[in-house]
C-alpha positions as CSV (number, residue, x, y, z in Angstrom):
1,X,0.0,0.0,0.0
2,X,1.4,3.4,-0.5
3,X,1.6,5.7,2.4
4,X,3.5,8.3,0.8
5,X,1.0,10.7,1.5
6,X,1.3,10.2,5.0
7,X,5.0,11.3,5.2
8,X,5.4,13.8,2.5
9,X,7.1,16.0,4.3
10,X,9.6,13.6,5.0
11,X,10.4,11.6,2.1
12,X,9.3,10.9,-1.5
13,X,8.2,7.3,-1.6
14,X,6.7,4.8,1.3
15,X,5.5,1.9,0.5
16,X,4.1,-0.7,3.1
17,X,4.0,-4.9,1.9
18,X,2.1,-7.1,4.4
19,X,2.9,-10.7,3.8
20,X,1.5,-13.7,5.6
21,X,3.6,-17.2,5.2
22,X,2.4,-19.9,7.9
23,X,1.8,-18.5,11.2
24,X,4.2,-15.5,10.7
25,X,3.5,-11.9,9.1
26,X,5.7,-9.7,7.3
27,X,5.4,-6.1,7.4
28,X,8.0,-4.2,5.1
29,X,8.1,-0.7,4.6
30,X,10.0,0.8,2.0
31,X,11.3,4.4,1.8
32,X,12.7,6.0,-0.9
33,X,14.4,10.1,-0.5
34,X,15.7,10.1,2.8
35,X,19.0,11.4,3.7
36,X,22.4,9.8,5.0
37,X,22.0,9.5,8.5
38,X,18.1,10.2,8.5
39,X,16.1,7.9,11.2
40,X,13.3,5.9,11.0
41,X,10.8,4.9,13.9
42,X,7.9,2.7,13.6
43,X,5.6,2.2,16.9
44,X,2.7,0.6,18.7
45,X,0.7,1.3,21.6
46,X,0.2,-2.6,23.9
47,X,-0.7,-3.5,27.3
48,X,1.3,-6.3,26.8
49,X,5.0,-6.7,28.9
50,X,7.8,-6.5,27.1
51,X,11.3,-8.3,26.6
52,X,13.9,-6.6,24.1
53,X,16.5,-8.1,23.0
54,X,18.4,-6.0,20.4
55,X,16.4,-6.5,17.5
56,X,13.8,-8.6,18.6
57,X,11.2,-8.0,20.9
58,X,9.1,-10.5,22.7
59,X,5.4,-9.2,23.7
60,X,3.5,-11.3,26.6
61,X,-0.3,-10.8,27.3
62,X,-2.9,-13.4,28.6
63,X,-0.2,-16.1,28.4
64,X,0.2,-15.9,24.7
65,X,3.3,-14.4,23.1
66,X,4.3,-12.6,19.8
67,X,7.8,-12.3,18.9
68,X,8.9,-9.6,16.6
69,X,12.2,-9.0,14.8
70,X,13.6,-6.1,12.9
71,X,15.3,-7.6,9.6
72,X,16.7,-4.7,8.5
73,X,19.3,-2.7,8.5
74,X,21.5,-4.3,10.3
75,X,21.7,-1.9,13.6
76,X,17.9,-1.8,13.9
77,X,16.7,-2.3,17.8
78,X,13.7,-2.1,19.8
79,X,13.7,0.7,22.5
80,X,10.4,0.2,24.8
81,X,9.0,3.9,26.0
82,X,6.6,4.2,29.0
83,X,3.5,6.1,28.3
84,X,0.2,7.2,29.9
85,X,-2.8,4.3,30.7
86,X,-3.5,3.0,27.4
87,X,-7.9,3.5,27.7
């Protein structure tokens, strides 16, 4: 899907690919026009507790579990930041 609109003011071209295989999902954005040393941050709001390990993340909520893993680049990591009651 193309959610360039979204972020014009930041770059020229993102595209989102969503991808099931098996039991996992794939989500890939893809940004064209950013600059050397430009930064991307993606996010989500959970109740769940989280475990970060470098570039994975493990969420835990009503005893089930989804893992999460940044692919790429290759210095991509998790950071979890505390934020007001999720209502």
């Amino acid at each position: 899907m193309d959610l360039s609109q979204a972020y014009y003011l930041v770059t020229e071209n993102v595209r989102r690919t969503i991808t099931l295989k098996e039991k996992d999902v794939f989500v890939q954005d893809d940004l064209q026009g950013l600059s050397d040393g430009d930064s991307v941050r993606w996010g989500m709001l959970t109740r769940a507790d989280i475990k970060v390990m470098d570039n994975q993340a493990v969420l835990c909520q009503d005893g089930k579990q989804l893992y999460a893993t940044a692919l790429q680049p290759d210095n991509a990591s998790f950071v979890v930041l505390q934020h007001q009651e999720i209502r």
